[in-house]
N, C-alpha and C positions, 0 to 999 in steps of 0.2 A: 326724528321727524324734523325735517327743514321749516325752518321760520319762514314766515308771509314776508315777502320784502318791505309790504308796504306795514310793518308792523308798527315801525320808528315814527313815521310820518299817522299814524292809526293812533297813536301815542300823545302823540304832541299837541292833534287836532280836539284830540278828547280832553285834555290839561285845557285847552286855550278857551273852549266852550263851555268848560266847568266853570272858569274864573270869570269870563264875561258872564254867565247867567249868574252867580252868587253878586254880580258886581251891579247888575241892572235888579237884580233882587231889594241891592240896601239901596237904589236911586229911587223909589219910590214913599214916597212917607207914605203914602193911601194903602198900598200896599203890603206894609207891614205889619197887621195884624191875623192875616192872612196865611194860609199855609199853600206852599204847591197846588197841592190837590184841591185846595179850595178854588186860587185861582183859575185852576186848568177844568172846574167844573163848572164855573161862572162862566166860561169861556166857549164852554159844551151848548149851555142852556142858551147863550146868546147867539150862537151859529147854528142852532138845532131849534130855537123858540120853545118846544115842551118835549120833556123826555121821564119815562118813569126811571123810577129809584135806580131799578135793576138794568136800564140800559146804562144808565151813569157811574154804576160801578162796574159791568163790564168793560166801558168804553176808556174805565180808568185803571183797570187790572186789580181792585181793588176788592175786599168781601162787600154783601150787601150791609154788614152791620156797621163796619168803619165807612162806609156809604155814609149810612143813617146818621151815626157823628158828624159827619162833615155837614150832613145838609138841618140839622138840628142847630149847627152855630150859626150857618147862614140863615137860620129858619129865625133864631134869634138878632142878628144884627139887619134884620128886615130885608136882605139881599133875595129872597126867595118865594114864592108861592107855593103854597099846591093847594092843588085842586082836583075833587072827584073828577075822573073819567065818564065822558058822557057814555061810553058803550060800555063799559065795566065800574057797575061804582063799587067794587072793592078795591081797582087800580086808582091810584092818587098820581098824579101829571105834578111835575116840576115846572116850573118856569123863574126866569127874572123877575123880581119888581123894578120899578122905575128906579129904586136909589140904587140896587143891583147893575142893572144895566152902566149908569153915570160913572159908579164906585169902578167896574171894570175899567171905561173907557179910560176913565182919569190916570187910573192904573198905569195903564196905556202910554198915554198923554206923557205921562211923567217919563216914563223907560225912554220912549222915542224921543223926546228934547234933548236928555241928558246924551241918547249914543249918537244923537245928531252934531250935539255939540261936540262931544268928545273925539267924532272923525272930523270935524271942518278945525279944529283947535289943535288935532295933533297930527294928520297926513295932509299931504300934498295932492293938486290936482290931479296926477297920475296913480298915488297912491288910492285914492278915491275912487277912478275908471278902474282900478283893479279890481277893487275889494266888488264894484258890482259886476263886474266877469265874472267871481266866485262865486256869486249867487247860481248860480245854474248849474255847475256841477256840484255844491255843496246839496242843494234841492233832491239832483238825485241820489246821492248819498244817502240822505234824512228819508226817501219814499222807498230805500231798499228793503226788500222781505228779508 
């Protein structure tokens, strides 16, 4: 079977994305109590506003029981609500709390300063217009099936 050409460059892009996300991982202090899937479910709830259990571990590829883990810690560090379903009250509704919502942004807050700084600190004006040309074929790469 002949190798994909683009296997090298499939390779390398995968190594550089691995190290920048572990790397904007440790740039955040707010952040590091936090697992993955926590954040990327804080994330869900904030761009979805309420969502039950079982969309949130669909949406995470995840069981509903390691669900349940995750939104029990959030349940505990006040990040989270639930709330009975007004049309089904054996469905319980996710959402943010206020220190949730903040806790993400900060999150945030902190990732974007540090990779802000770290492109105006270590590329050049042209290295910069480049990196956002590659915004848009990296885009559809990340939206491929």
């Amino acid at each position: 079977m002949a190798q994909h050409p683009d296997l090298e460059l499939a390779s390398e892009l995968r190594t550089l994305f691995t190290r920048l996300i572990k790397k904007l991982r440790r740039e955040s202090a707010t952040g590091q109590h936090l697992s993955l899937t926590e954040r990327s479910t804080m994330s869900l709830l904030y761009q979805q506003k309420q969502l039950l259990p079982s969309e949130l571990a669909a949406s995470e590829k995840i069981t509903n029981q390691s669900m349940s883990q995750i939104l029990n810690h959030l349940l505990e560090l006040g990040y989270i609500t639930r709330t009975a379903s007004e049309t089904d009250k054996r469905k319980v509704l996710i959402s943010l709390t206020k220190t949730g919502e903040e806790t993400l942004l900060k999150v945030r807050a902190e990732r974007d300063e540090w990779l802000a700084k770290a492109i105006s600190d270590s590329c050049n004006e042209e290295e910069t217009n480049l990196l956002k040309k590659v915004m848009g074929p990296l885009n559809k790469v990340i939206d491929h099936e």
